[in-house]
C-alpha positions in Angstrom: 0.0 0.0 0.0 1.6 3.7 -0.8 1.7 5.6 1.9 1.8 9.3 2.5 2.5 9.8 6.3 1.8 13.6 7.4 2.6 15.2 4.3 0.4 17.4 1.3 2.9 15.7 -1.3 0.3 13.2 -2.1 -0.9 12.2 -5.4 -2.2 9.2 -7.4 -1.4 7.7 -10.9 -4.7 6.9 -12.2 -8.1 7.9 -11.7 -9.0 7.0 -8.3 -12.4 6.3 -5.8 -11.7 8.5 -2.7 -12.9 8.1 0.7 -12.7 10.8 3.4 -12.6 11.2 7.3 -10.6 11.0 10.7 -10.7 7.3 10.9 -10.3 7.3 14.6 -10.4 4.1 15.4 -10.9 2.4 12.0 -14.4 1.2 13.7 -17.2 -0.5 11.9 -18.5 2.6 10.4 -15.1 3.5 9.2 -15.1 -0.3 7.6 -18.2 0.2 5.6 -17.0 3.2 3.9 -13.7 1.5 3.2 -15.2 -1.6 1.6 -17.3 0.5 -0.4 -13.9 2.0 -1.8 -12.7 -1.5 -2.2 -15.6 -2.9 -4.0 -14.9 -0.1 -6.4 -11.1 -1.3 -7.6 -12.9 -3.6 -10.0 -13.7 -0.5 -12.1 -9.1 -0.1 -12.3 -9.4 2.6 -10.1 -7.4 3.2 -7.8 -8.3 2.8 -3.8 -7.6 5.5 -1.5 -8.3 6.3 2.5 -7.6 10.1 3.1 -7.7 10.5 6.5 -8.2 14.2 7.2 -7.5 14.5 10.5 -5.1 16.1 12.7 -2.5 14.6 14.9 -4.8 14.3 18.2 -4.1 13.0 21.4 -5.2 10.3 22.9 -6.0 8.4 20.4 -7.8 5.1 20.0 -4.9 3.9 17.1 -2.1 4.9 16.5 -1.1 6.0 13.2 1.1 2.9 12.5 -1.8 1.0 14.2 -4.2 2.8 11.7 -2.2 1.7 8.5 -2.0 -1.6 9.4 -5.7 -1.6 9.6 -6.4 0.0 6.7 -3.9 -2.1 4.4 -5.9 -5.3 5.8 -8.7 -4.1 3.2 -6.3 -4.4 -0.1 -6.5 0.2 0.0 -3.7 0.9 -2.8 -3.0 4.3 -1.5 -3.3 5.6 2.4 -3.1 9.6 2.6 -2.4 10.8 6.2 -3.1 14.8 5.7 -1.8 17.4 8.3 -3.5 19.9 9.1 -2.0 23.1 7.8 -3.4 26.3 6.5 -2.7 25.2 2.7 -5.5 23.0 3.4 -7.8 24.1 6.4 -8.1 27.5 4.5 -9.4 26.1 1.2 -12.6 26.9 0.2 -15.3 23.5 -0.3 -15.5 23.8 -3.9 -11.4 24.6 -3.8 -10.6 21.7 -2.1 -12.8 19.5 -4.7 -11.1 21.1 -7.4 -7.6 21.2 -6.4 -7.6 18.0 -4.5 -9.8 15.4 -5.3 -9.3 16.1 -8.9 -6.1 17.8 -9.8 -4.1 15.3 -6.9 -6.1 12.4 -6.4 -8.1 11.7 -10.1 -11.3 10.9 -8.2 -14.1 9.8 -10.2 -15.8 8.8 -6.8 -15.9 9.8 -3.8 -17.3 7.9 -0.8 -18.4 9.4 2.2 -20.4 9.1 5.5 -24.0 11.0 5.8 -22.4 13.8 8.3 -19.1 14.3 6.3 -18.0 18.1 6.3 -14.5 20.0 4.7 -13.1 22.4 3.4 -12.7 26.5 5.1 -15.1 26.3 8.4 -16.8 23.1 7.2 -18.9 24.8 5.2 -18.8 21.8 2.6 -21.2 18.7 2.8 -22.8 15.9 1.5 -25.3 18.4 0.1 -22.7 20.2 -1.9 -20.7 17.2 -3.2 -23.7 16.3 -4.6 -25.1 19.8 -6.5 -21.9 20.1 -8.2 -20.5 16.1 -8.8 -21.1 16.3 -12.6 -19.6 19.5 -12.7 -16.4 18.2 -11.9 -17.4 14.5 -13.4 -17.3 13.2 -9.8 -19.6 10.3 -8.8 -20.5 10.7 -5.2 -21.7 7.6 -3.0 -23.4 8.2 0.4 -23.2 5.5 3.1 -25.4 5.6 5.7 -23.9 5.3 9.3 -23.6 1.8 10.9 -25.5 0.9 14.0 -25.3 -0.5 17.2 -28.3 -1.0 18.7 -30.2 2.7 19.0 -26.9 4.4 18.4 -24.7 5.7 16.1 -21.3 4.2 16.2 -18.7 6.7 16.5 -15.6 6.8 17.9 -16.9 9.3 20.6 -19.2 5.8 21.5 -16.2 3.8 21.6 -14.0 6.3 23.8 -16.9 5.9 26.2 -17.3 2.2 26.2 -13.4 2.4 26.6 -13.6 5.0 29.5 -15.7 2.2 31.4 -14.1 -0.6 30.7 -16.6 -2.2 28.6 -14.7 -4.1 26.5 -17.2 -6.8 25.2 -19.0 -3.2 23.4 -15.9 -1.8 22.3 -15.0 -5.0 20.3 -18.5 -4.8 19.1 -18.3 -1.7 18.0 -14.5 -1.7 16.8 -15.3 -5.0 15.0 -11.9 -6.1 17.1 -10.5 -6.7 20.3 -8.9 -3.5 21.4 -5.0 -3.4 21.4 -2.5 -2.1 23.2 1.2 -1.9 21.6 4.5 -1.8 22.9 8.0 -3.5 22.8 8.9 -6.2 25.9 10.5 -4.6 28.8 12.3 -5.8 31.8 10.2 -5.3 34.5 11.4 -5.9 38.4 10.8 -9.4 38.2 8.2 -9.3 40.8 6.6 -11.7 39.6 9.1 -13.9 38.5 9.5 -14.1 42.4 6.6 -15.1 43.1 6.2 -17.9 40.7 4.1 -16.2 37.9 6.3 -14.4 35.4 4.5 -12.3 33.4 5.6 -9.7 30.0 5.7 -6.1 30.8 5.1 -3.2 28.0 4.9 0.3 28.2 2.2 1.7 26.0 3.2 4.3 23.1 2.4 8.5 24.1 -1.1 8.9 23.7 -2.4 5.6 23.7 -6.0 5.6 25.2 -6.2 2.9 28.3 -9.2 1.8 29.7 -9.5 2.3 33.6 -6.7 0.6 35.6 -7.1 -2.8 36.6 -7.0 -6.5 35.6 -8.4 -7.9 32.2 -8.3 -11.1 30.3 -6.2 -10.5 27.1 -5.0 -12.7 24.0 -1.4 -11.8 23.3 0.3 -11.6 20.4 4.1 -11.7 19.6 6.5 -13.0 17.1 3.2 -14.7 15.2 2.1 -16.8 17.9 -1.2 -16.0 20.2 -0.9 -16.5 23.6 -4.1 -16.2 26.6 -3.8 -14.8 29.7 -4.0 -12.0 32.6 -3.4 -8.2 32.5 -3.1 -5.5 34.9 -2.9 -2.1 33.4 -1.9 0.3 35.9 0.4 2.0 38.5 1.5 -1.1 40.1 0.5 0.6 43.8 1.7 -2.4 45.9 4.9 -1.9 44.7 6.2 1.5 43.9 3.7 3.3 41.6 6.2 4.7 39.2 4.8 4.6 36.1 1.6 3.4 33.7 2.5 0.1 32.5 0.7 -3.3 30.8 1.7 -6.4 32.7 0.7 -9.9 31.6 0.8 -13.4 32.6 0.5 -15.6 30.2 -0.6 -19.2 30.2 1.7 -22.0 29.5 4.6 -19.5 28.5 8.0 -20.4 29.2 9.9 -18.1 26.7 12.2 -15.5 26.3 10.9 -12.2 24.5 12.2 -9.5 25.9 13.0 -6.3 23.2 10.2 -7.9 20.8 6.9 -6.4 20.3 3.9 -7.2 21.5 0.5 -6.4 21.1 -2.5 -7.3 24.2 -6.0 -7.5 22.9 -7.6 -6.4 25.8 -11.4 -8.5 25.8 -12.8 -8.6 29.7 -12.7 -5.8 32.8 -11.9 -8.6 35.6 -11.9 -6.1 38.5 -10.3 -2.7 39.1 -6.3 -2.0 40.1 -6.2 -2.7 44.0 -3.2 -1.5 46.7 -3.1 -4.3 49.3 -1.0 -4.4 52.2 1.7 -7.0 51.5 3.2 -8.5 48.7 2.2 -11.9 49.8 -1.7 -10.5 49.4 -0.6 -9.0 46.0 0.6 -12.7 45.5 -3.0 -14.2 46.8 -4.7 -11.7 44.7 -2.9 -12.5 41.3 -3.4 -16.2 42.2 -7.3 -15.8 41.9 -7.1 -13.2 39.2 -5.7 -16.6 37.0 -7.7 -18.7 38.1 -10.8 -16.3 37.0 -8.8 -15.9 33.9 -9.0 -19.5 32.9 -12.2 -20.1 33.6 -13.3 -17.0 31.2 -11.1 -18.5 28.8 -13.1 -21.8 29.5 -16.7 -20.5 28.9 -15.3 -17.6 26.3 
């Protein structure tokens, strides 16, 4: 997949179906408009995600996180646009003149129901519309996928997120929620206390879910692995810094420096300070034994 990564030196070779948006997330409304786009490639044109949206922090995925998601769905072309003046102050029509056509080719252009651009937002579906054969431009409409009564957005998901409520987040995500980060050495707490477990430190702006203790599928060097994750400050022990610890089931390996990625899928029970390390030991003791049996019934 071509990739332009924060940069207005985009273009594309051949005429082109275009669809716009923050992509926040890459959730299940984002999917529909991307499979839309890749339906489209049978016409020769040329796929492309132009994600519109400013750097923002936190963020649900991370831009590297959000290519790899994207490239899943065959997309020739990803466009990761900054926001500078060159393209915030273009007027609607402007921007479907001097973008979508003159850079991108785009004989279609696929966008959600509430989609807005150009100078103050002043361009929408409405416009896109009233002037598509004007500029030969075939617009498609999607209408916004559902969950239940509601909308989903990633606003929904960060709230899911915010509560723990992982089961919705996955439903609304269409994907376990991940959390990134290269193998540390840890204090080897819990090598001590018979249950070694894989410590990461999330990327900057990585949205977390409350602290505490989740059931999580693992993922490193192409192998899956099950077990039990405490995301938090470690109070017990010193409280120095927001970390993702894991025990893993049946693991007896050596991956420290590699990367790893937790799939985080049930809120067990929130981060605790007890008053000795041997009732941080009791407590971890039950917290896999609840692990397996969610893994059991899962």
């Amino acid at each position: 997949m071509k990739y332009f990564d924060h940069t207005t030196d985009f273009y594309c070779d051949r005429p082109s179906v275009v669809t716009l948006g923050k992509f926040d997330g890459v959730h299940r409304g984002h999917q529909k408009l991307i499979r839309q786009v890749a339906e489209l490639s049978e016409k020769g044109l040329e796929t492309v995600v132009f994600a519109i949206a400013p750097d923002e922090r936190p963020y649900l995925l991370s831009p590297e996180e959000k290519r790899e998601m994207v490239s899943r769905y065959n997309i020739d072309c990803m466009i990761r646009c900054p926001f500078t003046a060159e393209i915030l102050g273009m007027e609607p029509e402007e921007f479907i003149w001097k973008v979508l056509k003159e850079r991108l080719h785009a004989s279609y252009v696929v966008v959600g129901t509430d989609f807005h651009f150009g100078h103050n937002r002043a361009g929408d579906v409405g416009l896109l519309q009233r002037v598509q054969e004007r500029y030969d431009l075939k617009v498609l409409v999607v209408e916004k996928e559902r969950f239940g009564e509601r909308e989903i957005s990633s606003t929904y998901v960060k709230e899911a997120l915010a509560r723990g409520d992982m089961e919705l987040v996955r439903e609304l995500l269409g994907y376990a929620y991940p959390v990134r980060g290269v193998v540390q050495h840890g204090k080897q707490l819990g090598r001590r206390l018979g249950m070694p477990t894989v410590n990461l430190i999330p990327e900057p702006g990585k949205l977390l879910p409350p602290c505490g203790v989740y059931c999580s599928d693992v993922y490193s060097g192409g192998m899956q692995y099950q077990g039990v994750t405490n995301i938090g400050f470690k109070p017990t022990v010193d409280g120095s810094f927001l970390g993702v610890e894991t025990y893993l089931y049946d693991f007896h390996q050596d991956i420290y420096g590699r990367e790893a990625e937790v799939q985080l899928l049930h809120f067990c029970r929130p981060e605790q300070k007890f008053e000795s390390v041997e009732a941080l030991k009791a407590q971890m003791q039950k917290d896999i034994r609840s692990g397996k049996e969610y893994f059991r019934v899962s």
